[in-house]
C-alpha positions in Angstrom: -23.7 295.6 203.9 -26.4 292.8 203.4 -26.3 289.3 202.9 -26.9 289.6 199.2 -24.3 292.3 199.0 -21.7 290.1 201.4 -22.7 287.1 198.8 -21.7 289.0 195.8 -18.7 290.3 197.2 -17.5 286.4 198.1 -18.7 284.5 195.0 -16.3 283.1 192.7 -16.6 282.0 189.0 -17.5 278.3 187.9 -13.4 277.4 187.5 -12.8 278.4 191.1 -10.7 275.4 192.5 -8.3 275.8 195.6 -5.7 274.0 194.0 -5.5 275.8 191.0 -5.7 279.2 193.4 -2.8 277.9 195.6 -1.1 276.7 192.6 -1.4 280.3 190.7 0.0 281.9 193.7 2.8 279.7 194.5 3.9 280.0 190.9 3.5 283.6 191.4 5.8 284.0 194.8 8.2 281.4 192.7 8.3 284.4 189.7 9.0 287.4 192.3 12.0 285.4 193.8 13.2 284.6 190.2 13.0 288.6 189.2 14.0 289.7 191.8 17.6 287.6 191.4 17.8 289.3 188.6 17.6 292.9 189.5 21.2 294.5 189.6 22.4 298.1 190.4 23.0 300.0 187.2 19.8 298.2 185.4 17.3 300.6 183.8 13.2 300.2 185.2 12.2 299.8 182.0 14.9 296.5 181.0 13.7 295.2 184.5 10.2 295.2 183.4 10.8 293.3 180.4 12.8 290.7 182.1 10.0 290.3 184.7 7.7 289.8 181.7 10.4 287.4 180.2 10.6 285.4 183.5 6.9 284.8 183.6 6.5 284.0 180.0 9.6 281.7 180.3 7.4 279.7 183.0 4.5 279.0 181.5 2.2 282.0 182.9 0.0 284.5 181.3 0.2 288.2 181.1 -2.8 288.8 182.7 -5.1 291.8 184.0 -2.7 294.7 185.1 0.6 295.3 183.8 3.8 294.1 185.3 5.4 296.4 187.3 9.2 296.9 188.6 9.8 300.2 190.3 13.2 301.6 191.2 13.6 304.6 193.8 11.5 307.2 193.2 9.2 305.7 191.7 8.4 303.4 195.0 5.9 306.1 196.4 3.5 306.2 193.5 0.6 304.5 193.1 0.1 302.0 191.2 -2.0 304.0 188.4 0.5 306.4 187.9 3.1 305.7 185.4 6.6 306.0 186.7 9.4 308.8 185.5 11.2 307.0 182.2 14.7 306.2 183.0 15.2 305.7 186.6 18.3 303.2 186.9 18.9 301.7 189.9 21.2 302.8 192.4 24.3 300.8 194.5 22.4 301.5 197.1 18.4 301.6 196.4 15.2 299.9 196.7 12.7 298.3 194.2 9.6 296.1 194.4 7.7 294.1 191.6 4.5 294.0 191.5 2.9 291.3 188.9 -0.4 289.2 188.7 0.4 286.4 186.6 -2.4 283.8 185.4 -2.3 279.7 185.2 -4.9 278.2 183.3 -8.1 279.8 184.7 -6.6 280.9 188.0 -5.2 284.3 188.8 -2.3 284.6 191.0 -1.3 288.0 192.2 2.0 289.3 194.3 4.3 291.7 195.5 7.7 292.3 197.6 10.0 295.0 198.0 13.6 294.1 197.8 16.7 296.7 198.8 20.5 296.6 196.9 23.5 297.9 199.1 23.4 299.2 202.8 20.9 302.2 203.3 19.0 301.1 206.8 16.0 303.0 206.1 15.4 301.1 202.6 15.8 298.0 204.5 13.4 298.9 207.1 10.7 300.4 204.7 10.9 297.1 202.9 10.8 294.7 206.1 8.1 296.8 207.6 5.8 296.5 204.5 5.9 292.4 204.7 5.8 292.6 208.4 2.3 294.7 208.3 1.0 292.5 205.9 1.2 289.6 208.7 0.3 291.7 211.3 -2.8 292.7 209.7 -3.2 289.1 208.7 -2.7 287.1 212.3 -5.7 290.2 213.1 -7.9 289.0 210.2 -6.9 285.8 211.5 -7.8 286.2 215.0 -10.3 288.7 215.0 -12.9 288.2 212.4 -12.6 292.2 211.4 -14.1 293.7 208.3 -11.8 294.5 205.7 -13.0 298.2 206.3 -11.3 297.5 210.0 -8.6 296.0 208.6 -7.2 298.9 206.7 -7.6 301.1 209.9 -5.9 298.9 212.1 -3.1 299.0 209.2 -3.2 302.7 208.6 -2.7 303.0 212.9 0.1 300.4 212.5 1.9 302.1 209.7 2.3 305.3 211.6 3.2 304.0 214.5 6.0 302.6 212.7 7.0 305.9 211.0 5.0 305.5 207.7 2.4 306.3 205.3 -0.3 303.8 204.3 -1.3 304.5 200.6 -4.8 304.3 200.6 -4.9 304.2 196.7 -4.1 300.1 197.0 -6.8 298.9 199.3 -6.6 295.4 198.5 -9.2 293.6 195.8 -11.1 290.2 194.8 -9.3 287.6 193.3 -10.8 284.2 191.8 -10.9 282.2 188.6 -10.3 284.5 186.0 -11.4 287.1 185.5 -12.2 288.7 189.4 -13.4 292.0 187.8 -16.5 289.8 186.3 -17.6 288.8 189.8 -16.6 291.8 192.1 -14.6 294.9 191.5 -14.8 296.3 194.9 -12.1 297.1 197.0 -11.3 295.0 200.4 -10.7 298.1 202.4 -14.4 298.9 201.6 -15.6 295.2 202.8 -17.9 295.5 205.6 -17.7 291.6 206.5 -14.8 289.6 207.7 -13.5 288.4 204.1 -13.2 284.7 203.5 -9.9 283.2 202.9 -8.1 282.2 199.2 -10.7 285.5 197.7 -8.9 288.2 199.0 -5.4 290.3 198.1 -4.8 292.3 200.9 -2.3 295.3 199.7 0.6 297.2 201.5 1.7 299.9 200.3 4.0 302.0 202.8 5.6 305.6 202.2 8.1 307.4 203.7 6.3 310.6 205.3 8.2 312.7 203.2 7.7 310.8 200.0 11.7 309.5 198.8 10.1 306.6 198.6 8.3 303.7 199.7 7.8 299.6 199.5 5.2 297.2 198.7 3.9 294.3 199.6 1.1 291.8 198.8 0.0 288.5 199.1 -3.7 286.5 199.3 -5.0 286.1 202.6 -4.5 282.7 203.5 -4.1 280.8 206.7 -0.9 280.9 209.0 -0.2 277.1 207.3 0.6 278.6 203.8 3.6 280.4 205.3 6.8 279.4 206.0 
């Protein structure tokens, strides 16, 4: 990858401003916690949806550039392309994640979390495992300078060694002033440069191996600071 190409890959748009991008993704983590309260056992995918669009409309954000996404059971191991079965409800004991990219003024925000209902162990540790490779990949990026192409190995080796899939069809993306897709539409996972901080959603998308289903997890790569 060249300069030019590493330059292109990191620009942002002329409404960049780190305030506006830390306050789009902390309205954005704010909106996940607020859905996810309201997901209850015996609730259809399709009413969740449309609550998680009513939540962020509610506060003040924008619909903005891909849909807003709840997924109940099953439907946790696709990717995020594929439309999910109609109908799934969710179980007493089950797991879900959202997945939304809300947008304040000019500044995207995009997030995801997984989140389990009742007592199954191995939802609970699909779910915890998917945050807790995000932040190991992280502290590496952190540490270690790798590319985002090293990155994604390092996560795929993780992933199995803790019993699970990486889904290679969410490799992470740009994000910036709206809209990112103007400035770069390449994938992180294909970034042969270290990638800068507050321009980058790093993706995780684990599955079990024998696909019953899976858990998500995404956040912008930021500092250790922006963490609690």
């Amino acid at each position: 990858m060249t300069k030019t190409d590493v330059a292109a890959a990191e620009r942002v748009g002329p409404a960049f401003s780190v305030d506006g991008m830390l306050l789009a993704r902390d309205k954005t983590r704010q909106a996940i916690r607020e859905i996810a309260a309201r997901v209850a056992p015996g609730m259809v995918e399709e009413d969740a949806v449309a609550m998680a669009r009513s939540v962020l409309l509610d506060a003040g954000l924008a619909l903005s550039w891909h849909p807003t996404r709840v997924r109940f059971g099953g439907n946790t191991i696709k990717p995020m392309k594929q439309a999910s079965v109609p109908g799934v409800v969710l179980r007493e004991n089950d797991l879900f994640f959202i997945d939304i990219a809300p947008r304040v003024d000019a500044w995207e925000g995009d997030g995801g979390a997984s989140f389990t209902v009742g007592h199954d162990a191995e939802y609970a540790r699909c779910a915890r495992d998917a945050e807790a490779l995000f932040h190991d990949v992280r502290a590496v990026w952190r540490k270690e300078g790798l590319t985002g192409h090293a990155l994604y190995d390092h996560a795929d080796r993780t992933a199995r060694k803790m019993g699970w899939e990486l889904n290679f069809d969410l490799p992470g993306h740009r994000v910036s002033d709206f809209p990112h897709a103007t400035i770069y539409t390449g994938s992180l996972a294909d970034l042969e440069s270290c990638p800068l901080p507050m321009r980058w959603i790093l993706e995780i998308h684990l599955r079990d191996p024998r696909h019953r289903f899976g858990a998500f997890f995404e956040d912008m790569l930021l500092d250790d600071a922006h963490y609690g």
